[in-house]
KOLGU-4560 file (N, C-alpha, C; in nm, 3 decimals, padded with zeros to 5 digits):
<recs>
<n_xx: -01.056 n_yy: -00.872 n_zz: -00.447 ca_xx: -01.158 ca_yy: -00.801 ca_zz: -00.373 c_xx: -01.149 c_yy: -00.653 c_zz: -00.411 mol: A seq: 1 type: UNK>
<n_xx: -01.265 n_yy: -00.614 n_zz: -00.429 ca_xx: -01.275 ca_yy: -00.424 ca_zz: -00.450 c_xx: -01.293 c_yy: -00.311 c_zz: -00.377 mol: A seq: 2 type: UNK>
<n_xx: -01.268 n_yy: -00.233 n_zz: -00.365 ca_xx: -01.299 ca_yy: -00.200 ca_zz: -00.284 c_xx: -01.397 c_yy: -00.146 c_zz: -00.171 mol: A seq: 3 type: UNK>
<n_xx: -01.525 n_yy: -00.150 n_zz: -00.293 ca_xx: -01.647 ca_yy: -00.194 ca_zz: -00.256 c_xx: -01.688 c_yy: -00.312 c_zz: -00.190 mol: A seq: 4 type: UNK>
<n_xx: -01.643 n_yy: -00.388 n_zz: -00.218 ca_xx: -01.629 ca_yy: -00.548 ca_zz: -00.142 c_xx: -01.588 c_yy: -00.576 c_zz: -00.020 mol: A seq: 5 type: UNK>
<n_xx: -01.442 n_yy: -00.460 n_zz: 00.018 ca_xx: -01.401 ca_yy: -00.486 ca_zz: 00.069 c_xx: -01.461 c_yy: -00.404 c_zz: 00.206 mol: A seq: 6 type: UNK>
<n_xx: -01.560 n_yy: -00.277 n_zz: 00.199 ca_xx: -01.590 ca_yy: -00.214 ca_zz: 00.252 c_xx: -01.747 c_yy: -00.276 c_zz: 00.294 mol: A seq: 7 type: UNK>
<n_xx: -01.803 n_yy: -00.381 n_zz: 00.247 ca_xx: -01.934 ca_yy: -00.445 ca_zz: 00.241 c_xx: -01.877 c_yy: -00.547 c_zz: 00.437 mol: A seq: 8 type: UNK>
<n_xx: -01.762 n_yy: -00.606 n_zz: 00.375 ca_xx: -01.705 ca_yy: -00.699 ca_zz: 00.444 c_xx: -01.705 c_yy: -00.643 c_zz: 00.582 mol: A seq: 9 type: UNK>
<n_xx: -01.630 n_yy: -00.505 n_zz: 00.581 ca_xx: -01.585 ca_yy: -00.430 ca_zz: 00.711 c_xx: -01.714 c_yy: -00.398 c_zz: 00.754 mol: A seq: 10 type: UNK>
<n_xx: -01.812 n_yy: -00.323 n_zz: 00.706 ca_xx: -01.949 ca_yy: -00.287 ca_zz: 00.796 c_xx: -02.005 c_yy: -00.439 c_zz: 00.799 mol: A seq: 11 type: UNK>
<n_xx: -01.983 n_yy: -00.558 n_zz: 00.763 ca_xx: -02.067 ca_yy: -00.681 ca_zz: 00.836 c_xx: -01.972 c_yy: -00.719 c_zz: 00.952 mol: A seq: 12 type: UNK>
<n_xx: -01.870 n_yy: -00.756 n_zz: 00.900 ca_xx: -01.791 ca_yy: -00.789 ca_zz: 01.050 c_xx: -01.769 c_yy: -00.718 c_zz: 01.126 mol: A seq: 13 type: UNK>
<n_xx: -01.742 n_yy: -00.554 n_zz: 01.133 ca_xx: -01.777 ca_yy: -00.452 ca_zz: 01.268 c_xx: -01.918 c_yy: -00.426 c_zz: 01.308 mol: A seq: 14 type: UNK>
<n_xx: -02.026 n_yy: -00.468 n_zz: 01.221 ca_xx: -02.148 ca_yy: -00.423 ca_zz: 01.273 c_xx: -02.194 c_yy: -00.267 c_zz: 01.268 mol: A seq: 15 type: UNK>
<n_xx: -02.127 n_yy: -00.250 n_zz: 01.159 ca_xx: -02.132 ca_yy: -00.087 ca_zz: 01.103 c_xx: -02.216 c_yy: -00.066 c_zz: 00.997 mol: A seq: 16 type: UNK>
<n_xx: -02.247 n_yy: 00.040 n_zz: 00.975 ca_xx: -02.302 ca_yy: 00.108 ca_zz: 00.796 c_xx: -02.190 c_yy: 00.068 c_zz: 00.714 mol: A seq: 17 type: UNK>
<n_xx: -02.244 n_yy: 00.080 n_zz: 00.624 ca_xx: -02.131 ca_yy: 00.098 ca_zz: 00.447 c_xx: -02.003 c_yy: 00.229 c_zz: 00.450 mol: A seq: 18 type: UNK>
<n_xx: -02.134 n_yy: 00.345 n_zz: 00.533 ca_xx: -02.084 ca_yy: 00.444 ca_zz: 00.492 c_xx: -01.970 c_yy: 00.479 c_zz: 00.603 mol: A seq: 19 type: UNK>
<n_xx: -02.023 n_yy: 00.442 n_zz: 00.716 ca_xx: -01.963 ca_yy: 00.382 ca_zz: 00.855 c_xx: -01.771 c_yy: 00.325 c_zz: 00.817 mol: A seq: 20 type: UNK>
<n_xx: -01.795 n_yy: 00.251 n_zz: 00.707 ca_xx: -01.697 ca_yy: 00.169 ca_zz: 00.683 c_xx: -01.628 c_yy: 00.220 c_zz: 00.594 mol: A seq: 21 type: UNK>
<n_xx: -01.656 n_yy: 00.251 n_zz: 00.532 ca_xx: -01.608 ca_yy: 00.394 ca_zz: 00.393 c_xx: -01.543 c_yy: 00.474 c_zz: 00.440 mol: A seq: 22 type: UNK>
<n_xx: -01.606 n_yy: 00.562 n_zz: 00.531 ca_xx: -01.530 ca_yy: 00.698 ca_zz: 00.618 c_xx: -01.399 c_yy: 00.630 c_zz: 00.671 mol: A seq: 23 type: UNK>
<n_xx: -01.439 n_yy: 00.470 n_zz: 00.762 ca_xx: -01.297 ca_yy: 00.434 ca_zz: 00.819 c_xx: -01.197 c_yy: 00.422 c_zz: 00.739 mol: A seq: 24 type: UNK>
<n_xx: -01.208 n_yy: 00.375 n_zz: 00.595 ca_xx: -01.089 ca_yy: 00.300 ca_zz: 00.489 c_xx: -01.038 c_yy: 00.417 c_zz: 00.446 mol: A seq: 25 type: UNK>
<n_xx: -01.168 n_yy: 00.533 n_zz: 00.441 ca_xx: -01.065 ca_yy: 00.642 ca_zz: 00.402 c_xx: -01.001 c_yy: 00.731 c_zz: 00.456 mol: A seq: 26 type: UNK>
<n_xx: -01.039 n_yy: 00.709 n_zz: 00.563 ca_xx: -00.961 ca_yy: 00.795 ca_zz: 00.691 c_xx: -00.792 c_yy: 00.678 c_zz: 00.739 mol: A seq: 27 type: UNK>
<n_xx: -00.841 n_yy: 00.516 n_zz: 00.737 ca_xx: -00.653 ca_yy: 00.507 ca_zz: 00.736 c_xx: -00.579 c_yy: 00.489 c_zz: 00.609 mol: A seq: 28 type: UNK>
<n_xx: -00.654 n_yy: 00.512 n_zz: 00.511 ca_xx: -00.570 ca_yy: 00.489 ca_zz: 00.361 c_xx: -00.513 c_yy: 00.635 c_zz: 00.357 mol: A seq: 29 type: UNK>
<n_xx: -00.610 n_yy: 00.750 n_zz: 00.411 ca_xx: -00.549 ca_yy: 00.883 ca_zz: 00.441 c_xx: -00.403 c_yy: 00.866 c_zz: 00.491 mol: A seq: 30 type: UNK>
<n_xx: -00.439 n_yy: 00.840 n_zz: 00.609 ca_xx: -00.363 ca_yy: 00.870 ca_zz: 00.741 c_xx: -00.195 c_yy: 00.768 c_zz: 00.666 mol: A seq: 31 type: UNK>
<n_xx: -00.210 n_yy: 00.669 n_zz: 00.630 ca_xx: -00.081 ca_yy: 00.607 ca_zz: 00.582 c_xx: -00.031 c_yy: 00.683 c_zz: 00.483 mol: A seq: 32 type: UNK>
<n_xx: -00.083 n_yy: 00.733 n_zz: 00.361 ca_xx: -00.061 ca_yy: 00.798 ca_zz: 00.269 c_xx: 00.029 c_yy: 00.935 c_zz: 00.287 mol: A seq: 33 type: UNK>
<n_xx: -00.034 n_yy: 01.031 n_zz: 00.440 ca_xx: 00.019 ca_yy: 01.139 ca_zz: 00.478 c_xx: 00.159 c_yy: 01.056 c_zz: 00.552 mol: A seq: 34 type: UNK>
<n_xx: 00.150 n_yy: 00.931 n_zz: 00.618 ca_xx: 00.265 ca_yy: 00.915 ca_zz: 00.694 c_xx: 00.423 c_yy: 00.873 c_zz: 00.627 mol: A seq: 35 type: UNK>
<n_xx: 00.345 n_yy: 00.822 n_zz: 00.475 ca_xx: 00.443 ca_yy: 00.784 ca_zz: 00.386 c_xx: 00.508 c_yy: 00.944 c_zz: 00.318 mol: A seq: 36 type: UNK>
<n_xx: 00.422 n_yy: 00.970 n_zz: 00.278 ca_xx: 00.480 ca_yy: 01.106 ca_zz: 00.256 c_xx: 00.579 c_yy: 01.223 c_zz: 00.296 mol: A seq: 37 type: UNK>
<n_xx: 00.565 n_yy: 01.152 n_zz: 00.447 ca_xx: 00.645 ca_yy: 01.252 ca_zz: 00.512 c_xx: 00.798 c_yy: 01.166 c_zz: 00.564 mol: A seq: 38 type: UNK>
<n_xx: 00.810 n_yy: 01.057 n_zz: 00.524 ca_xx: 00.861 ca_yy: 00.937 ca_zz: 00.485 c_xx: 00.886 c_yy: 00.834 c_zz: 00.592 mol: A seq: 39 type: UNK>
<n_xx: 00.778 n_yy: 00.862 n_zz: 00.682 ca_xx: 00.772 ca_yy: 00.761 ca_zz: 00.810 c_xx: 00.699 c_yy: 00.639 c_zz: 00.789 mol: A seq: 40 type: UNK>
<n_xx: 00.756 n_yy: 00.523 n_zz: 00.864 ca_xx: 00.670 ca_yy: 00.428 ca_zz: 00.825 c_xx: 00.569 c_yy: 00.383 c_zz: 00.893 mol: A seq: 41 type: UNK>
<n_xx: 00.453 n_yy: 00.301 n_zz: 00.895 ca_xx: 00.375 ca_yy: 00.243 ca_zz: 00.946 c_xx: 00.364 c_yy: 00.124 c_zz: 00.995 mol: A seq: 42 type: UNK>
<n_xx: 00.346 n_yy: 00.067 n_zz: 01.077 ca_xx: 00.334 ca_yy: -00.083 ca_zz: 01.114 c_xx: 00.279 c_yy: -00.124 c_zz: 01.178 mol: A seq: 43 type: UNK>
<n_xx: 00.172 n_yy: -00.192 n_zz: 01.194 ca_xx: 00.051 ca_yy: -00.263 ca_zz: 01.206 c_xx: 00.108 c_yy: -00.447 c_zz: 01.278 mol: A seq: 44 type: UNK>
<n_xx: 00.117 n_yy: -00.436 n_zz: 01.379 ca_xx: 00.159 ca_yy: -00.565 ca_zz: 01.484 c_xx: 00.104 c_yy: -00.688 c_zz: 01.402 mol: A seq: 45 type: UNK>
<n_xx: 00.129 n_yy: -00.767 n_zz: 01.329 ca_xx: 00.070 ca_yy: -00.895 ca_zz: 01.299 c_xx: 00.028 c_yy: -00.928 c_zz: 01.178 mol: A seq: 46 type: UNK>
<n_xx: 00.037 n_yy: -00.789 n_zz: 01.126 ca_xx: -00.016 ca_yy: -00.778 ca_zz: 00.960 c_xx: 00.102 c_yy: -00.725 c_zz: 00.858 mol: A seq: 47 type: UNK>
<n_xx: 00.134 n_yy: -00.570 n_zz: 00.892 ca_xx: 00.275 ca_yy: -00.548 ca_zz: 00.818 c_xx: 00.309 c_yy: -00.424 c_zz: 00.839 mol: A seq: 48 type: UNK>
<n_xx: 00.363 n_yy: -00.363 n_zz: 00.767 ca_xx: 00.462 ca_yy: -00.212 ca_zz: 00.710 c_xx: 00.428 c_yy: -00.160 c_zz: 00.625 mol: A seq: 49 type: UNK>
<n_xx: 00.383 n_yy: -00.044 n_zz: 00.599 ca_xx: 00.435 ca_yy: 00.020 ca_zz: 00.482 c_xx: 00.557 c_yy: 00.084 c_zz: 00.546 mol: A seq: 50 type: UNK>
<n_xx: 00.593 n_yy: 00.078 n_zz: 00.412 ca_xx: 00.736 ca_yy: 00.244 ca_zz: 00.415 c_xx: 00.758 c_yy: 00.264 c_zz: 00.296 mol: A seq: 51 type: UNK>
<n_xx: 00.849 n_yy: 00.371 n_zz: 00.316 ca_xx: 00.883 ca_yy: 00.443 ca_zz: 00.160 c_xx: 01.040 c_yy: 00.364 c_zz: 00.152 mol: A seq: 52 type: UNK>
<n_xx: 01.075 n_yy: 00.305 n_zz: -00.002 ca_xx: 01.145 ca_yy: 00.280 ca_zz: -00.030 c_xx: 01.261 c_yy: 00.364 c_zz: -00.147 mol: A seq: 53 type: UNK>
<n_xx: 01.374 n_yy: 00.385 n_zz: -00.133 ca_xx: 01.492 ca_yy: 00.449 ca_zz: -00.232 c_xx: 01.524 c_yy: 00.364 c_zz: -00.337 mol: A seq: 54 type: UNK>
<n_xx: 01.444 n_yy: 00.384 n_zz: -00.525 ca_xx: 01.477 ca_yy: 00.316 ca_zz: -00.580 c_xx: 01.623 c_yy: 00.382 c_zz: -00.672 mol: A seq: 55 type: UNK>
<n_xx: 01.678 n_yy: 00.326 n_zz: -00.680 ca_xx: 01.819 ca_yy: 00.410 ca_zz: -00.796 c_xx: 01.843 c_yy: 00.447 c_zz: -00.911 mol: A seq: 56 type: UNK>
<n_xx: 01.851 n_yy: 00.470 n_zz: -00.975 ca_xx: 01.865 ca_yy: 00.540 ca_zz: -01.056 c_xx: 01.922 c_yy: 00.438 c_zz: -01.203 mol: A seq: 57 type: UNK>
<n_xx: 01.855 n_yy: 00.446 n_zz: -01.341 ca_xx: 01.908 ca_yy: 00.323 ca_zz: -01.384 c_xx: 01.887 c_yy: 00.318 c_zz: -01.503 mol: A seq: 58 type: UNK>
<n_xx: 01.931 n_yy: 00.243 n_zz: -01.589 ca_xx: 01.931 ca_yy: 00.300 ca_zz: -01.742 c_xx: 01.826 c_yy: 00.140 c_zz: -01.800 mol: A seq: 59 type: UNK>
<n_xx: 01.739 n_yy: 00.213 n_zz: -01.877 ca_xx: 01.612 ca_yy: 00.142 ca_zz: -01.892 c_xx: 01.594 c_yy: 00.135 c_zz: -02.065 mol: A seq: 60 type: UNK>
<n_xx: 01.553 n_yy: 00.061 n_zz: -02.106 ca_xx: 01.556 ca_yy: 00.025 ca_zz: -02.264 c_xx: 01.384 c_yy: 00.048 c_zz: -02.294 mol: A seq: 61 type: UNK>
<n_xx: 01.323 n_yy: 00.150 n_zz: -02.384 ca_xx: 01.222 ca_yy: 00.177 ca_zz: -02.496 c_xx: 01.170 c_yy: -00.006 c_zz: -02.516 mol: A seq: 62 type: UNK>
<n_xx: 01.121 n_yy: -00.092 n_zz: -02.479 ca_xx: 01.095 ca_yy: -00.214 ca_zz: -02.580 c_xx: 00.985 c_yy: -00.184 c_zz: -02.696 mol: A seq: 63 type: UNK>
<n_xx: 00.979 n_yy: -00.063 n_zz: -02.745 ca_xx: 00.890 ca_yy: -00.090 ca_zz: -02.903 c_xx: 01.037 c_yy: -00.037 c_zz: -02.963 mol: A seq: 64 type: UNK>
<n_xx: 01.138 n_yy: 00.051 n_zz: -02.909 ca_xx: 01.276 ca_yy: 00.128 ca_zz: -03.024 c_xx: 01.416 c_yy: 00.069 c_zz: -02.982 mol: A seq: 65 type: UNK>
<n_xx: 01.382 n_yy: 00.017 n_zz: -02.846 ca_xx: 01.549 ca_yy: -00.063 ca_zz: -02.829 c_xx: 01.619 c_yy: 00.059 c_zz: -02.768 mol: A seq: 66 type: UNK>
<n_xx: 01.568 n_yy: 00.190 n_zz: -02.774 ca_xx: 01.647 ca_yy: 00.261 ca_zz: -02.697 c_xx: 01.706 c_yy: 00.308 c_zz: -02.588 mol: A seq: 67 type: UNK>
<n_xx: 01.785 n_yy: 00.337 n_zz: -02.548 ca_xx: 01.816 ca_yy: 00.360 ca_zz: -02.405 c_xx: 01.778 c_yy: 00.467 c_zz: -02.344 mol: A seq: 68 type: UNK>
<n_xx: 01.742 n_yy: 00.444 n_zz: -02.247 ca_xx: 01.724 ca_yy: 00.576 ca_zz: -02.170 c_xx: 01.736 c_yy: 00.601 c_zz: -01.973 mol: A seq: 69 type: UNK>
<n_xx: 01.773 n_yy: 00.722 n_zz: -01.933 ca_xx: 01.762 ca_yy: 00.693 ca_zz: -01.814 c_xx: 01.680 c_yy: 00.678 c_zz: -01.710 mol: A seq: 70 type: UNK>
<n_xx: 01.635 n_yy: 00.633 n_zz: -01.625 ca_xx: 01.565 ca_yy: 00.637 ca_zz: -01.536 c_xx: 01.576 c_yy: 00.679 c_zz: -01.412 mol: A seq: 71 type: UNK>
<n_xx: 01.511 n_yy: 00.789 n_zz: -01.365 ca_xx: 01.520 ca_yy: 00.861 ca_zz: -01.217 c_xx: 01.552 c_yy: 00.796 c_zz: -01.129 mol: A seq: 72 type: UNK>
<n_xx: 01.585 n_yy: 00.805 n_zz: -01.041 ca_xx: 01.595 ca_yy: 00.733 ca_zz: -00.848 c_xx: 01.476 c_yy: 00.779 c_zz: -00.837 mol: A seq: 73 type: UNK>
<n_xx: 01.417 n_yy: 00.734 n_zz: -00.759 ca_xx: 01.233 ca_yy: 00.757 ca_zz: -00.671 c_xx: 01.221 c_yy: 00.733 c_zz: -00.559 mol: A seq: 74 type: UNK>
<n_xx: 01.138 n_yy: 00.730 n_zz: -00.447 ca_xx: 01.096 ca_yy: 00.722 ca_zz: -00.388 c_xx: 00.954 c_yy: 00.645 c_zz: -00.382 mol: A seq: 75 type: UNK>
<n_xx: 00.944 n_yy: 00.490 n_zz: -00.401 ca_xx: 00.831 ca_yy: 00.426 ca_zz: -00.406 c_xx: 00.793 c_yy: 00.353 c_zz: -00.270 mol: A seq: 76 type: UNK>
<n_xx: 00.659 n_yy: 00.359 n_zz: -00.243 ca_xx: 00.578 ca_yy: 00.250 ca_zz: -00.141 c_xx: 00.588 c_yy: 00.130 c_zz: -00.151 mol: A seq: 77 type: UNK>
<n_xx: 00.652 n_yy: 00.050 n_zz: -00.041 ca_xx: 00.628 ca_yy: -00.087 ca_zz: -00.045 c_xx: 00.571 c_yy: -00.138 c_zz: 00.090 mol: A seq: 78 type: UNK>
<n_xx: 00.543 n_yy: -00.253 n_zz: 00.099 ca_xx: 00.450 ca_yy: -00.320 ca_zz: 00.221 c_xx: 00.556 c_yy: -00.472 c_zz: 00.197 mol: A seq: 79 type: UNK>
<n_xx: 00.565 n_yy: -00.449 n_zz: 00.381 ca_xx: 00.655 ca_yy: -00.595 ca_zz: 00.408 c_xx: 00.552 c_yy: -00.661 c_zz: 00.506 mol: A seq: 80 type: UNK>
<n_xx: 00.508 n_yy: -00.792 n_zz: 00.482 ca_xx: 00.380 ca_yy: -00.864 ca_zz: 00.537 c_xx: 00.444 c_yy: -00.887 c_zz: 00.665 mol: A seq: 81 type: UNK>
<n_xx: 00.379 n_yy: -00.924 n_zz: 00.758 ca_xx: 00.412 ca_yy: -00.973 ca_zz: 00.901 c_xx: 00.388 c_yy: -01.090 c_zz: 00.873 mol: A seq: 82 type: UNK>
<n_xx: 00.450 n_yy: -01.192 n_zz: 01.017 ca_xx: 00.420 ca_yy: -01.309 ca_zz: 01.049 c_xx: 00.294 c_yy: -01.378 c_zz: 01.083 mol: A seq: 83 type: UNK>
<n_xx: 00.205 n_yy: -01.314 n_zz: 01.078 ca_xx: 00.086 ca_yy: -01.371 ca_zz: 01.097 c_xx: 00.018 c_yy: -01.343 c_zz: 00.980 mol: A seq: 84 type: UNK>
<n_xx: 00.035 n_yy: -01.263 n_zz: 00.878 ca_xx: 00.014 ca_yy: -01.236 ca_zz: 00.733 c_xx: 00.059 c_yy: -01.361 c_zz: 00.633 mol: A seq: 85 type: UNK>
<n_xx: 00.140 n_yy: -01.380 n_zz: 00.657 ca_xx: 00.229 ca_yy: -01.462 ca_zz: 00.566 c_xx: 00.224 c_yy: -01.613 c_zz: 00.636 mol: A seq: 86 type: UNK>
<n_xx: 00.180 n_yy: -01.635 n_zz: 00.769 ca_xx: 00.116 ca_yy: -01.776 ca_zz: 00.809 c_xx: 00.006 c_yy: -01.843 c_zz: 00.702 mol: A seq: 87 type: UNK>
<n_xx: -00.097 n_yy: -01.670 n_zz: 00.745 ca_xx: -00.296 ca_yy: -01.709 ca_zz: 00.756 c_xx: -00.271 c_yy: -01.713 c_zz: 00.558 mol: A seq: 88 type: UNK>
<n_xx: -00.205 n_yy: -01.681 n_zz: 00.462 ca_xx: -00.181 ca_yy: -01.682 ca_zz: 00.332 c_xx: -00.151 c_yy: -01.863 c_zz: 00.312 mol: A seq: 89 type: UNK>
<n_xx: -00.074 n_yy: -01.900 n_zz: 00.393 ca_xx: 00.057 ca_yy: -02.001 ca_zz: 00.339 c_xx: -00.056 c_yy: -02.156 c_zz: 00.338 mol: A seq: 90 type: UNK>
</recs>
């Protein structure tokens, strides 16, 4: 689904505009984005989490030269599904 698609979906099933539905996706894709950032997490009762995850630091191989090299520790986004996520999927 796109995100055009996905925003078609939200103004039919809320009974909204497009644009109605647009403003909303980008106002909580905002709002998670600022909350991850500041490295708090989010969680949504029934659906899931984001949070920011600590990746380590790690020595990573070139596959076109075979070479080695290191790789930073980071700080990446992940999403852990809820129980009613991982039911309505299964």
């Amino acid at each position: 689904m796109t995100k055009e698609e996905l925003i078609a979906k939200m103004a039919l099933t809320a009974g909204i505009t497009k644009v109605a539905a647009s403003n909303a996706l980008s106002a909580f894709t905002d709002s998670v984005t600022a909350s991850l950032k500041k490295g708090k997490r989010v969680s949504l009762v029934n659906f899931g989490t984001f949070l920011v995850a600590k990746r380590k630091a790690r020595i990573g191989r070139n596959p076109r030269t075979g070479e080695s090299l290191r790789i930073p520790a980071a700080r990446v986004p992940k999403f852990s599904a809820g129980k009613a996520l991982k039911s309505a999927v299964k």
